[in-house]
N, C-alpha and C positions, 0 to 999 in steps of 0.2 A: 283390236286384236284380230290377227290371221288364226286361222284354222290350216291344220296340214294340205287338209284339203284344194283352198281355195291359195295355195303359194305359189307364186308367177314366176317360172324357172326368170332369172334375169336380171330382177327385179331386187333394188336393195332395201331392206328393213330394218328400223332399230328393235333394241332386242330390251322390251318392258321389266322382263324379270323372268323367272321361272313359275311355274304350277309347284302348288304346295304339294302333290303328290309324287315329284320325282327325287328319286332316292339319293341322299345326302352324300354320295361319293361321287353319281356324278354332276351332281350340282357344285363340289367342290373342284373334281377335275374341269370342267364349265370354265371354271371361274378363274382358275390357273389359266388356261389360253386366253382368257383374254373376254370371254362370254360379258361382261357386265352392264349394266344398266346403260341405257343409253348411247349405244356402242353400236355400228354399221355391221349389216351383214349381209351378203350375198347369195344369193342360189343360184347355182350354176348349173347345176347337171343331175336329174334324178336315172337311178340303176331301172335296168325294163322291168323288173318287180315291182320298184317302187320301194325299196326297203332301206337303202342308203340314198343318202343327198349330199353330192360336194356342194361344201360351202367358202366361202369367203371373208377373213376377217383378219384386219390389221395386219392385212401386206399376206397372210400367206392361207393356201386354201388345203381344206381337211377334209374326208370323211366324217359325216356322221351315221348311226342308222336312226329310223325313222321313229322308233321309241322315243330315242332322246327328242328329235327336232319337235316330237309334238309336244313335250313336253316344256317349249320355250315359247313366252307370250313376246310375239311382236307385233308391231303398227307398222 
């Protein structure tokens, strides 16, 4: 498991599951795009704050902000 911290813009990872503490809407919107278990994903670009991350995932890339992403365990 990655920490927000230690995420290598570039660099792809699968995506373990979610933290039990993130909140059930958007675990479910998550899950709609595409988010699920064992599923690739990209870091492309973090904002100069550091508060959103474009990501990458099955063919097309999104915004996140930085609440969500920490809240997704990946390897």
């Amino acid at each position: 498991m990655d920490k927000l911290s230690n995420i290598k813009i570039g660099k792809t990872y699968t995506i373990l599951g979610f933290e039990k503490s993130m909140m059930f809407k958007f675990k479910r919107r998550l899950l709609d795009l595409g988010f699920t278990k064992g599923e690739r994903i990209v870091f492309y670009r973090k904002s100069l704050l550091g508060k959103t991350y474009l990501v990458g995932i099955r063919g097309y890339i999104l915004s996140l902000r930085d609440t969500i992403v920490k809240d997704l365990i990946i390897n």
